[in-house]
Each structure stands twice: as structure tokens, then as C-alpha cells.
N, CA, C and O atoms as a GROMACS GRO file, in nm:
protein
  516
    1UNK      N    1  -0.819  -8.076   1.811
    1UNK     CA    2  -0.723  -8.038   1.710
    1UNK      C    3  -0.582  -8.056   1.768
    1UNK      O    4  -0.554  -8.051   1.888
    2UNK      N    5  -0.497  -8.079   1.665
    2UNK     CA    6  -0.380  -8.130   1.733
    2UNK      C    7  -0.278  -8.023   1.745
    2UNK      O    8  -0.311  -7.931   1.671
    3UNK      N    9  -0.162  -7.995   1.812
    3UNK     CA   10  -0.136  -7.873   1.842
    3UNK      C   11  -0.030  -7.857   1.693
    3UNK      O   12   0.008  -7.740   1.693
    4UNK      N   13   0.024  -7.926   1.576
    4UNK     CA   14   0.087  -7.889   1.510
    4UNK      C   15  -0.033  -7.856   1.389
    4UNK      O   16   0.017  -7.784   1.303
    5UNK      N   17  -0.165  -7.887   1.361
    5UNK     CA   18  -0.227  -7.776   1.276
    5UNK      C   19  -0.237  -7.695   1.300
    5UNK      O   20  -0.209  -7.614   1.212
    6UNK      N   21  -0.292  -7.629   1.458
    6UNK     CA   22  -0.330  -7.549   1.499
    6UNK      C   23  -0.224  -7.373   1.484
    6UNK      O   24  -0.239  -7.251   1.474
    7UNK      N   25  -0.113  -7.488   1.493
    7UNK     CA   26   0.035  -7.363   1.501
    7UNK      C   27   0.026  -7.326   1.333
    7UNK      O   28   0.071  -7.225   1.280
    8UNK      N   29  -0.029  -7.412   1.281
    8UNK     CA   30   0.006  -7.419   1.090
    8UNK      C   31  -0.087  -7.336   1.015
    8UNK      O   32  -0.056  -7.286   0.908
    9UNK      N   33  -0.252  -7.315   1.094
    9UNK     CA   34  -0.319  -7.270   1.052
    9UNK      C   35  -0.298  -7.082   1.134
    9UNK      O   36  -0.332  -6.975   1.084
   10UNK      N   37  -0.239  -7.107   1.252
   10UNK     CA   38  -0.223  -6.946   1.324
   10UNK      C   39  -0.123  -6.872   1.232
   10UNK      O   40  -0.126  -6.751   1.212
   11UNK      N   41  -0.006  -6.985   1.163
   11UNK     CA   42   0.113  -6.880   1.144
   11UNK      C   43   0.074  -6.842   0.987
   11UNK      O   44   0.145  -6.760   0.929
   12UNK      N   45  -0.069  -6.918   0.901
   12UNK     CA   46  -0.076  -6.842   0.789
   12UNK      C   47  -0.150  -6.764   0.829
   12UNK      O   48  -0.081  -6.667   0.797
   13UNK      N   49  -0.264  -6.705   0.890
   13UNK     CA   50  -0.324  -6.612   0.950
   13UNK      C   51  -0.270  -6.497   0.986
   13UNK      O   52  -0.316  -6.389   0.949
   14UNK      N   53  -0.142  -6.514   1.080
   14UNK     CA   54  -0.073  -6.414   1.090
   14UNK      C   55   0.026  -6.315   1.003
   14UNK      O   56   0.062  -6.198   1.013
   15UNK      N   57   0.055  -6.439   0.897
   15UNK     CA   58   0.091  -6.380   0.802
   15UNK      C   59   0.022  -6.295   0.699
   15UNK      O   60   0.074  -6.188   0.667
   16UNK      N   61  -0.109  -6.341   0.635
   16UNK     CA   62  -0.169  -6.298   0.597
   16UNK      C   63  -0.199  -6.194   0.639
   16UNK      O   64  -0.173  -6.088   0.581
   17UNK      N   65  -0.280  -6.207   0.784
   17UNK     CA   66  -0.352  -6.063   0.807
   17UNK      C   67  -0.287  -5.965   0.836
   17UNK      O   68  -0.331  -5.891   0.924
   18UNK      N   69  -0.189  -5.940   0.786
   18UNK     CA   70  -0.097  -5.801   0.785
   18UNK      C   71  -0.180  -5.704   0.658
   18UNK      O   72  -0.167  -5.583   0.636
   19UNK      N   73  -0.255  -5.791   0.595
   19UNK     CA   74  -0.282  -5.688   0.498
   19UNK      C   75  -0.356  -5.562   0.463
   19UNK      O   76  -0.478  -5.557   0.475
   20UNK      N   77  -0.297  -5.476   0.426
   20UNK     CA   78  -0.387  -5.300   0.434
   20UNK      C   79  -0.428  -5.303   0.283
   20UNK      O   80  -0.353  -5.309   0.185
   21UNK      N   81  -0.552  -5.297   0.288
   21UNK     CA   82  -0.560  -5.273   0.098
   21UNK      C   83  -0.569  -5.075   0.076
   21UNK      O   84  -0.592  -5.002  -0.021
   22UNK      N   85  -0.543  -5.055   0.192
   22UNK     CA   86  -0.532  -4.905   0.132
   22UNK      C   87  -0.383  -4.860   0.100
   22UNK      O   88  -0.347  -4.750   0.057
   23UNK      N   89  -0.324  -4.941   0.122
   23UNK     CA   90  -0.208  -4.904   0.116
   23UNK      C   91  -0.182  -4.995  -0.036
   23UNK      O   92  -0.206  -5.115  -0.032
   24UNK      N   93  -0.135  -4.935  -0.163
   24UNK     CA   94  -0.118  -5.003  -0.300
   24UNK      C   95   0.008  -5.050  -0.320
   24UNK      O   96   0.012  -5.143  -0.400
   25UNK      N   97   0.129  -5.010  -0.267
   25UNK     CA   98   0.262  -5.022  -0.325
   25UNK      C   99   0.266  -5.188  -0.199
   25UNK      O  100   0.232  -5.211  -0.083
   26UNK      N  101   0.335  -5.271  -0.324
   26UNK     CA  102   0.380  -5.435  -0.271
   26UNK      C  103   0.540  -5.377  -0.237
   26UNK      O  104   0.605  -5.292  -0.298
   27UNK      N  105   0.570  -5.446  -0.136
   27UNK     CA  106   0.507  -5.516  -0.018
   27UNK      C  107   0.435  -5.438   0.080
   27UNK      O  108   0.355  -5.487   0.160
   28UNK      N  109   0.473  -5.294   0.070
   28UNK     CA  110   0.417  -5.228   0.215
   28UNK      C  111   0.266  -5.297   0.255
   28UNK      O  112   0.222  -5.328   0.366
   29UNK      N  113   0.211  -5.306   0.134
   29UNK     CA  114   0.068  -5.370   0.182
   29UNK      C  115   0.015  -5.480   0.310
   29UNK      O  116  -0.090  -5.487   0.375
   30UNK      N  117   0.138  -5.557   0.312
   30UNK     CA  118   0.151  -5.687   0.429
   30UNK      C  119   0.095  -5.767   0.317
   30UNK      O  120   0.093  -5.772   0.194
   31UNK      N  121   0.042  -5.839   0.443
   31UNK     CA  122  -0.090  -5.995   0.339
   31UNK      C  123   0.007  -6.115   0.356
   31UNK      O  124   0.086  -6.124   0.449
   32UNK      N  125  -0.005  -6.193   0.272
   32UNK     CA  126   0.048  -6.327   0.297
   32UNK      C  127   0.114  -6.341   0.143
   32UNK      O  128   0.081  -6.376   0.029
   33UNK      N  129   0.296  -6.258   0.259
   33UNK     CA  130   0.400  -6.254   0.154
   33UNK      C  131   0.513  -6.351   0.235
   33UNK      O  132   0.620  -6.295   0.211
   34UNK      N  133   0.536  -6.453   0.307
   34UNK     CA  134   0.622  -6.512   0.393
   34UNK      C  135   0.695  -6.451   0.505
   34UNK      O  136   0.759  -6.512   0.590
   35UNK      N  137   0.672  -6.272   0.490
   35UNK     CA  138   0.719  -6.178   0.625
   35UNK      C  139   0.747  -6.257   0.727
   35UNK      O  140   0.863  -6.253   0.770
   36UNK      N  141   0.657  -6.340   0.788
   36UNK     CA  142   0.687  -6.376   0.919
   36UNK      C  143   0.781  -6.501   0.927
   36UNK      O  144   0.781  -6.560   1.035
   37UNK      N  145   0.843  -6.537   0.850
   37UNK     CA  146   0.976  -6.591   0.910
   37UNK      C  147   1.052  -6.478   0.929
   37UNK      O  148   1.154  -6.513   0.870
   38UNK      N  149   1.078  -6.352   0.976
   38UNK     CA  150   1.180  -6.294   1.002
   38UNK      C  151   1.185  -6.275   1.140
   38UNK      O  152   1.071  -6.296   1.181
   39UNK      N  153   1.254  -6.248   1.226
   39UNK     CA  154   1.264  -6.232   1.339
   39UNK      C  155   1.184  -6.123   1.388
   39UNK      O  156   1.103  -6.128   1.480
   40UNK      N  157   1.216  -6.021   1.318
   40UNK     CA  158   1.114  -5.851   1.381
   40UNK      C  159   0.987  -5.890   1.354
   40UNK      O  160   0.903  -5.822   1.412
   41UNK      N  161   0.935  -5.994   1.270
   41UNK     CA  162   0.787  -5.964   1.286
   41UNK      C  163   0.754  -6.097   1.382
   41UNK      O  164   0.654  -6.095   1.454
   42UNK      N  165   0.842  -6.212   1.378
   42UNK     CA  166   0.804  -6.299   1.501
   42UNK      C  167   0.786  -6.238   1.621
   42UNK      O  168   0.710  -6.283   1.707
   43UNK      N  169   0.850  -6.140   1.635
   43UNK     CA  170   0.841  -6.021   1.782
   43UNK      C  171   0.766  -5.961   1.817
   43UNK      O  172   0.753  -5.909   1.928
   44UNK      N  173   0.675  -5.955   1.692
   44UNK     CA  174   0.571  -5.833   1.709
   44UNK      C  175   0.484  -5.864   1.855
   44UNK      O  176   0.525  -5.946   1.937
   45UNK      N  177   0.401  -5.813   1.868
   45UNK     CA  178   0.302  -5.813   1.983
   45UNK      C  179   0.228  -5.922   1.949
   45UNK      O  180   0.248  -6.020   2.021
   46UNK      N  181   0.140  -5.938   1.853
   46UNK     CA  182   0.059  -5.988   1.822
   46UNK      C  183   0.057  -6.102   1.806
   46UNK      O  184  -0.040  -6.170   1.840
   47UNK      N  185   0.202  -6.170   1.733
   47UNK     CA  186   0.271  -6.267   1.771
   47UNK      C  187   0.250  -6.373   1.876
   47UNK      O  188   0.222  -6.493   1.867
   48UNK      N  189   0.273  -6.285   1.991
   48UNK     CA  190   0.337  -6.336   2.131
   48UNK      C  191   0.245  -6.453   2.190
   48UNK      O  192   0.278  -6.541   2.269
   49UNK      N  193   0.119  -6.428   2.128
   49UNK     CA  194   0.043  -6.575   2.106
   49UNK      C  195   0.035  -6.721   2.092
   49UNK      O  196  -0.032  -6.814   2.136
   50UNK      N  197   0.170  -6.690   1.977
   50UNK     CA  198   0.201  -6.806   1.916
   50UNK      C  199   0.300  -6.855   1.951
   50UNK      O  200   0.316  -6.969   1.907
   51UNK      N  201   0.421  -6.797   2.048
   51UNK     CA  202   0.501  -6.855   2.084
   51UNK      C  203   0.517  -6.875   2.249
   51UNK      O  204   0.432  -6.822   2.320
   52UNK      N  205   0.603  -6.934   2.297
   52UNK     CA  206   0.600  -6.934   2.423
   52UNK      C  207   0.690  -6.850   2.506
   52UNK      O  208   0.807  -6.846   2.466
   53UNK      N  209   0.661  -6.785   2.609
   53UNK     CA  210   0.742  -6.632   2.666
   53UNK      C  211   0.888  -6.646   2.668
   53UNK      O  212   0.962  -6.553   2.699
   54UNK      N  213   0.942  -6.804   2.625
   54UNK     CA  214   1.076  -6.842   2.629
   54UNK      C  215   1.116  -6.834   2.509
   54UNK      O  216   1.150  -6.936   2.450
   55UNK      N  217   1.119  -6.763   2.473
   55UNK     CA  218   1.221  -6.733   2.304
   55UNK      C  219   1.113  -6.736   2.161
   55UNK      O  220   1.163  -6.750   2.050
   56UNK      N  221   0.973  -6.722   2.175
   56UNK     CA  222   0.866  -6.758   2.092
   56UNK      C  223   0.918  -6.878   2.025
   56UNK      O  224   0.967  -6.874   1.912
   57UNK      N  225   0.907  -6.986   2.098
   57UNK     CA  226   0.942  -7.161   2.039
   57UNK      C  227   0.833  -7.165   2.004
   57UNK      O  228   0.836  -7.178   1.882
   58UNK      N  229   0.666  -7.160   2.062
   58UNK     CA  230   0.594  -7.210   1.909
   58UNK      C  231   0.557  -7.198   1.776
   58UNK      O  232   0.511  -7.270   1.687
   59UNK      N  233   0.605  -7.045   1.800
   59UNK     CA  234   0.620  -6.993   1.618
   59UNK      C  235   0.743  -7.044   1.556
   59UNK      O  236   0.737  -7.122   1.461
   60UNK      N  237   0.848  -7.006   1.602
   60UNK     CA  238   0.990  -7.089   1.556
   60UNK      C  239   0.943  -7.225   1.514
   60UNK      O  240   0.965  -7.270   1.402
   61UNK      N  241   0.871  -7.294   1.617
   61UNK     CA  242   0.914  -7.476   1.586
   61UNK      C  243   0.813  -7.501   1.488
   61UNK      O  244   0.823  -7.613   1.437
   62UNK      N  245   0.649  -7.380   1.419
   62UNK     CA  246   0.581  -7.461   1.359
   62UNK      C  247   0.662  -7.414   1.220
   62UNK      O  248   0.644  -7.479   1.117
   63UNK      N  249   0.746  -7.307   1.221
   63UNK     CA  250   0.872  -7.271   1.081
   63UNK      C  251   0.987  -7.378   1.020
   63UNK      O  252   1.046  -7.404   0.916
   64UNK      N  253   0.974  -7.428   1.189
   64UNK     CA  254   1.135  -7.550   1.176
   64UNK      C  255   1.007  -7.662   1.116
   64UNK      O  256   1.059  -7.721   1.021
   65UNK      N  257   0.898  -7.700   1.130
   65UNK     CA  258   0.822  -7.801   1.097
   65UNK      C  259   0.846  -7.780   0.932
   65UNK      O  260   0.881  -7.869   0.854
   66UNK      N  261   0.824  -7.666   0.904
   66UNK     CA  262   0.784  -7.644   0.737
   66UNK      C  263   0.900  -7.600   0.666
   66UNK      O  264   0.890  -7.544   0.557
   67UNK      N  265   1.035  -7.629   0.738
   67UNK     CA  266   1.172  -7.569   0.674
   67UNK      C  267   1.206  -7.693   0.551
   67UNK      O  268   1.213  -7.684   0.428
   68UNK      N  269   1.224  -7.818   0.650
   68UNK     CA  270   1.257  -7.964   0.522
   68UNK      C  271   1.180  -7.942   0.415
   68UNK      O  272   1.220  -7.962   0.301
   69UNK      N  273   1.023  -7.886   0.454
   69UNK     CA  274   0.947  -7.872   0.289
   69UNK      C  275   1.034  -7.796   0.223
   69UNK      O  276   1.102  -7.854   0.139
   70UNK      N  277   1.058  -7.633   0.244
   70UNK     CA  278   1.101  -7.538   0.156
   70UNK      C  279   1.245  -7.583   0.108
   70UNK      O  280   1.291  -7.547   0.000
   71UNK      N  281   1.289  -7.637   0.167
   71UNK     CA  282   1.440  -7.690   0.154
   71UNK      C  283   1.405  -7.759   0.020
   71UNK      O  284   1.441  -7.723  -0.092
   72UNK      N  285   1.332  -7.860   0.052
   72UNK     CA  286   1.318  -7.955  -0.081
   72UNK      C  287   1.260  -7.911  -0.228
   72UNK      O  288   1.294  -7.939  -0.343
   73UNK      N  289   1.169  -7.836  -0.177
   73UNK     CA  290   1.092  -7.718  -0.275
   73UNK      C  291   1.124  -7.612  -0.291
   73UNK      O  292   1.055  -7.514  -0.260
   74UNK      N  293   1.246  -7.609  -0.348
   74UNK     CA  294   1.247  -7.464  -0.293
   74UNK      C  295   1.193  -7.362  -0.406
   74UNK      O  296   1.155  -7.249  -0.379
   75UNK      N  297   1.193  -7.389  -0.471
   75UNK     CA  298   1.088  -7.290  -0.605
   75UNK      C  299   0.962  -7.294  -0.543
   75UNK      O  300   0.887  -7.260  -0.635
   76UNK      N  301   0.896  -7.314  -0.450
   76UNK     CA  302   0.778  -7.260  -0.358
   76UNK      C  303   0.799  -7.156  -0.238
   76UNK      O  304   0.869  -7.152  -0.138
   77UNK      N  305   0.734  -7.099  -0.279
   77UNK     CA  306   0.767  -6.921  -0.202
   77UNK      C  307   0.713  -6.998  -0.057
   77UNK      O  308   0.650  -7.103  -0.047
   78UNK      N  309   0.766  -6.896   0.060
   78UNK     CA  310   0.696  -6.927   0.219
   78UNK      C  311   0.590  -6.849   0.236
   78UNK      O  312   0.551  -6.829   0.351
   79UNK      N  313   0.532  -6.799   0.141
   79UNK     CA  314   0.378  -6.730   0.124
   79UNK      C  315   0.308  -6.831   0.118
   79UNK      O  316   0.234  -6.867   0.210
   80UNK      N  317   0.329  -6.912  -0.027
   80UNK     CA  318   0.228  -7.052  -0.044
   80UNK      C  319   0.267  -7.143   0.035
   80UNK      O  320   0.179  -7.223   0.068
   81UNK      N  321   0.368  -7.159   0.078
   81UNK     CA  322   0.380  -7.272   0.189
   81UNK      C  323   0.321  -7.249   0.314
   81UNK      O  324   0.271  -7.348   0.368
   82UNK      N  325   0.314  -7.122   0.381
   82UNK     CA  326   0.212  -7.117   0.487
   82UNK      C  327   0.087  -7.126   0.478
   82UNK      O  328   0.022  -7.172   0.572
   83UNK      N  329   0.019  -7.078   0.346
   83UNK     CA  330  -0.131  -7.063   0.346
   83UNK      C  331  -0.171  -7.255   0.295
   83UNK      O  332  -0.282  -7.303   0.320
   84UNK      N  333  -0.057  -7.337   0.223
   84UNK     CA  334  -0.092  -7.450   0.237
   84UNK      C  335  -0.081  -7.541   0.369
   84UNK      O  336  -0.156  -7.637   0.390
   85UNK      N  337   0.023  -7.498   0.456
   85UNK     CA  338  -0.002  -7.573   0.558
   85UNK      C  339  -0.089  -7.573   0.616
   85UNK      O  340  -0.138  -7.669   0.676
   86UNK      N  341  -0.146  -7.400   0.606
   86UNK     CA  342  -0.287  -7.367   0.706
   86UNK      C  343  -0.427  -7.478   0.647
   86UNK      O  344  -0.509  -7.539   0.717
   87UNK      N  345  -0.414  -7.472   0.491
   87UNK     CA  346  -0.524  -7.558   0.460
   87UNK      C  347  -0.540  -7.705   0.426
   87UNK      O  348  -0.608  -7.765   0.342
   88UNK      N  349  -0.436  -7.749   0.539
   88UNK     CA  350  -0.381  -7.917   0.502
   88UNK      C  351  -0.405  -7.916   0.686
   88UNK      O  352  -0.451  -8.007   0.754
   89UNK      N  353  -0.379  -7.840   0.712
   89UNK     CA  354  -0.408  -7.837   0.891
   89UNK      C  355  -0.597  -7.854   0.895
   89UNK      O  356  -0.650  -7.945   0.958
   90UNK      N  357  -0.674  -7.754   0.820
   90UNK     CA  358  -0.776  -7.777   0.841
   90UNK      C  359  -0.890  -7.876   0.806
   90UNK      O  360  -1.004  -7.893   0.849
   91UNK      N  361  -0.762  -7.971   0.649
   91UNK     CA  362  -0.873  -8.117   0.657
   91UNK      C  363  -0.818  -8.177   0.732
   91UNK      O  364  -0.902  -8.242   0.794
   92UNK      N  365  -0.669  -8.208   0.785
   92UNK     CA  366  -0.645  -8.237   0.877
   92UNK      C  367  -0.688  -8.289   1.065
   92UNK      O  368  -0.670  -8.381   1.144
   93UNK      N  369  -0.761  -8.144   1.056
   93UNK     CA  370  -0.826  -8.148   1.182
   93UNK      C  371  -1.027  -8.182   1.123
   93UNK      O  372  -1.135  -8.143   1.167
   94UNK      N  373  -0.994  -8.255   1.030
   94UNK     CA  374  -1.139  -8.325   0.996
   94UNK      C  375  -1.250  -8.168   0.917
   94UNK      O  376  -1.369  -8.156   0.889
   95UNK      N  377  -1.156  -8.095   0.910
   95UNK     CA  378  -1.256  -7.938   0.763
   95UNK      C  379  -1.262  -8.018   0.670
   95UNK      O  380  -1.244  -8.138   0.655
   96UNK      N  381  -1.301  -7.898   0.587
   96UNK     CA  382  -1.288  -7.920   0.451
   96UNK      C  383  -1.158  -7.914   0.374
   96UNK      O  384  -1.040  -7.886   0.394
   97UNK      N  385  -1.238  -7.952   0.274
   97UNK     CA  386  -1.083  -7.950   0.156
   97UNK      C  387  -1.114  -7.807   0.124
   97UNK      O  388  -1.225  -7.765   0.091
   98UNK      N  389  -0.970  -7.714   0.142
   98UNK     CA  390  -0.974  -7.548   0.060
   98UNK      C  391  -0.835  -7.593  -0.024
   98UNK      O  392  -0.725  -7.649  -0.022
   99UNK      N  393  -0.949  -7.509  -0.106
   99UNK     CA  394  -0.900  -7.514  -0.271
   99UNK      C  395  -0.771  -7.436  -0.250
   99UNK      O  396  -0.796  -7.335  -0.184
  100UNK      N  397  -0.671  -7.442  -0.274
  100UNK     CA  398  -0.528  -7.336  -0.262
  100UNK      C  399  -0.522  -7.261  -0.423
  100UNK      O  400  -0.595  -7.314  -0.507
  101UNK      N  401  -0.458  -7.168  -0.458
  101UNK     CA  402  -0.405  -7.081  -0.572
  101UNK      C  403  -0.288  -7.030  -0.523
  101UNK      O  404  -0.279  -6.950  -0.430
  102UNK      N  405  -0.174  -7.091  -0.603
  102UNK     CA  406  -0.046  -7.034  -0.593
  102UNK      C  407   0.031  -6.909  -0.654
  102UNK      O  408  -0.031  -6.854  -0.745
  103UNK      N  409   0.138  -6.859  -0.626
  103UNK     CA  410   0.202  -6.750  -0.698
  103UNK      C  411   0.218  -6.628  -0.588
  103UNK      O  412   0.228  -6.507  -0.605
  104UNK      N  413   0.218  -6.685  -0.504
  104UNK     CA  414   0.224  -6.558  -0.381
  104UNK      C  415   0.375  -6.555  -0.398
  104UNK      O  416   0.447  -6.653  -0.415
  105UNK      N  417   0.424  -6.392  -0.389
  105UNK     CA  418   0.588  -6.362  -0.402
  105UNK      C  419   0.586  -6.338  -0.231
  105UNK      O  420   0.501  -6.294  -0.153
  106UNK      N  421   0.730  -6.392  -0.215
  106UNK     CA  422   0.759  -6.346  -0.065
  106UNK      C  423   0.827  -6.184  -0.074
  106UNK      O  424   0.870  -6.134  -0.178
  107UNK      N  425   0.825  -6.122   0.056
  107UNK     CA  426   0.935  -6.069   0.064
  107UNK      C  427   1.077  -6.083   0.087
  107UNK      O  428   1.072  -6.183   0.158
  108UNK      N  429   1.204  -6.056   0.078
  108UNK     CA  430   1.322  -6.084   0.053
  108UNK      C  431   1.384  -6.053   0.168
  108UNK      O  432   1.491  -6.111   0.184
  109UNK      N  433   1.344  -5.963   0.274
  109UNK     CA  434   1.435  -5.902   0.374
  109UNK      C  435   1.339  -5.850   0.458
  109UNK      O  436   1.228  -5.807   0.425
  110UNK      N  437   1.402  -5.857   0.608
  110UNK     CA  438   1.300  -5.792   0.730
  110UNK      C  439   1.285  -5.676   0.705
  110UNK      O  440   1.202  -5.627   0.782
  111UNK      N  441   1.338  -5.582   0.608
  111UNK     CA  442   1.306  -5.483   0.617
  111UNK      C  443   1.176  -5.420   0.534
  111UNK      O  444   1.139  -5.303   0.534
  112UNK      N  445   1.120  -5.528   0.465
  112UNK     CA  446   1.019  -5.538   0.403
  112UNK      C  447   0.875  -5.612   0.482
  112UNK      O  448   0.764  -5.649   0.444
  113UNK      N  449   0.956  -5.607   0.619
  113UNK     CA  450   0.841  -5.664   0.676
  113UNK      C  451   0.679  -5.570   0.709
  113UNK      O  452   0.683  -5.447   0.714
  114UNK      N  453   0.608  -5.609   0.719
  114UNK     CA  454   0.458  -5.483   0.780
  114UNK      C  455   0.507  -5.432   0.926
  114UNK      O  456   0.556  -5.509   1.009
  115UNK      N  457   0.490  -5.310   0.947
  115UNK     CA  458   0.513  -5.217   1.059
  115UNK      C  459   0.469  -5.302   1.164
  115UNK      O  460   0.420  -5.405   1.117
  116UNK      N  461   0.467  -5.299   1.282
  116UNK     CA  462   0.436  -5.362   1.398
  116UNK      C  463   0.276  -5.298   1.425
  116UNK      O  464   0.261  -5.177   1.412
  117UNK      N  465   0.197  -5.358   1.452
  117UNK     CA  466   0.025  -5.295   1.545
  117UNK      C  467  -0.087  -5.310   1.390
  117UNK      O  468  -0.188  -5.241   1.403
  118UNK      N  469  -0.081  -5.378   1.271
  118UNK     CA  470  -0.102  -5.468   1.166
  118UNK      C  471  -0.254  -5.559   1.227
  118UNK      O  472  -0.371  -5.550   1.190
  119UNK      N  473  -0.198  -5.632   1.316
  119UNK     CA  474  -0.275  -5.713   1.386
  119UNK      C  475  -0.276  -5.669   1.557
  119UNK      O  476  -0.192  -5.608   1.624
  120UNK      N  477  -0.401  -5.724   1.589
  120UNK     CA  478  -0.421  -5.662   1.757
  120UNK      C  479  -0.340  -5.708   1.766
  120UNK      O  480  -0.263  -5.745   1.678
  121UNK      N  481  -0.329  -5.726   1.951
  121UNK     CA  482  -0.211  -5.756   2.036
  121UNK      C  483  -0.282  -5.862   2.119
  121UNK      O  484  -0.405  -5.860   2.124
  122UNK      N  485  -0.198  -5.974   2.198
  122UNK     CA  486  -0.251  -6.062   2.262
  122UNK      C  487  -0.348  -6.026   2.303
  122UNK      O  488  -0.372  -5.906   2.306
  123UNK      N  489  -0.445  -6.128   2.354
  123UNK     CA  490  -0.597  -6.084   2.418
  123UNK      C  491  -0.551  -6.174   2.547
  123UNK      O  492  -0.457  -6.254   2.553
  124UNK      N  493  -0.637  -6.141   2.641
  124UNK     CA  494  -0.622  -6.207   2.759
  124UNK      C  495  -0.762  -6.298   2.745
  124UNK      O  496  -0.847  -6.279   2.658
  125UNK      N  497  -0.771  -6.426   2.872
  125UNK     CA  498  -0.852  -6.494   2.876
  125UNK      C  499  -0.990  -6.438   2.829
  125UNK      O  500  -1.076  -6.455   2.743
  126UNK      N  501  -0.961  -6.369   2.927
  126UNK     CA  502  -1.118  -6.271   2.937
  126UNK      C  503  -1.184  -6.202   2.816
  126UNK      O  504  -1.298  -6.220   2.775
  127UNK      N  505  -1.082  -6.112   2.762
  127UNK     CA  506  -1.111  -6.088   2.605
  127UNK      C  507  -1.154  -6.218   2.502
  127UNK      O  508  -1.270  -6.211   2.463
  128UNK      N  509  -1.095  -6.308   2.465
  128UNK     CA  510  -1.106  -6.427   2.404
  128UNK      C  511  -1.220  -6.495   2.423
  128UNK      O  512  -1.236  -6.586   2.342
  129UNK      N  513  -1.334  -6.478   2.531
  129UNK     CA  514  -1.411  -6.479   2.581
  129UNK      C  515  -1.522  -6.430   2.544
  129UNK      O  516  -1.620  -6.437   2.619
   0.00000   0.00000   0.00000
């Protein structure tokens, strides 16, 4: 797999899996609302995966990859634009075709981002294991 699906399919994942269904009021819920372009949740722990210990550049650069899209599109929320990159990454890397459904609302401000500890925290080799 090549390392720019791989970043495409982690950063809708991460976005997504913020989600609490016990929690009812949008956004507090998390899920895959575009949260993670903001800086506080690129920070999070869980994160730290995806970028490199020098300024998290691989989460940044797979955002700068998918910025010219939103630029051009911009009536496409960064909710559906992550969960499509994730599933253009995976026929990409020779998957299947997943079916997408649009209409995901982003959130508007970091302060609407999901609390930090959402998702575990890095795993080490050994854990991953």
C-alpha cells in the first residue's frame, strides 16, 4: 500500500471514530464531522500516529493532499471528503469499491472538537502485535 492511501484511509478513521452514540446532542457526539483538521484534535494522543514527532507532518501533509479538492469543491463538507478519500484509498490499494453516502455536516470551530482520550493512544510495537 502506498503511503498516501494509507494516511487517507487513517485520517477518515480517526475522524470518524470519535464517535459516542451515548452521547445525543451533535456535535458533542464526535464521528466523522471534519473535527480533525483543527489543530487541538491533530494533537490529540491518539493522533501522534499519524504524524511525525516533528510537527505531526503526516497528518498535516495527507490534509494539504485533500485541501486543492475542498478548495475547488467547496460545497463538499471535510466530513465527506475524508471518508471519500478513505474509500478511493482502498480501491486504490486494489479493495473494493465502498459505496459512499453524502451529507455529513462538519463542525465549524475547534471548539466543537471531541474531548481528547475518544480514541486509544499510540500503541507501541509490541501492542500492535
Amino acid at each position: 500500500m502506498r503511503p498516501f492511501p494509507l494516511k487517507q484511509l487513517r485520517l477518515a478513521w480517526h475522524d470518524a471514530g470519535t464517535y459516542n452514540k451515548n452521547i445525543e446532542e451533535w456535535p458533542l457526539r464526535g464521528g466523522a464531522n471534519g473535527s480533525l483538521r483543527f489543530e487541538i484534535e491533530i494533537k490529540h494522543a491518539a493522533n501522534a500516529t499519524l504524524s511525525s514527532q516533528s510537527g505531526f507532518s503526516g497528518l498535516v501533509n495527507a490534509l494539504k493532499l485533500l485541501q486543492p479538492i475542498k478548495d475547488k469543491y467547496s460545497g463538499v463538507t471535510y466530513a465527506d471528503l475524508f471518508q471519500l478519500a478513505s474509500a478511493t484509498a482502498v480501491e486504490e490499494a486494489g479493495g473494493p469499491k465502498i459505496p459512499i453516502k453524502y451529507g455529513r455536516v462538519d463542525v465549524s470551530e475547534p471548539e466543537q472538537c471531541p474531548e481528547e482520550g475518544r480514541l486509544p493512544g499510540k500503541l507501541t510495537v509490541k501492542e500492535e502485535i
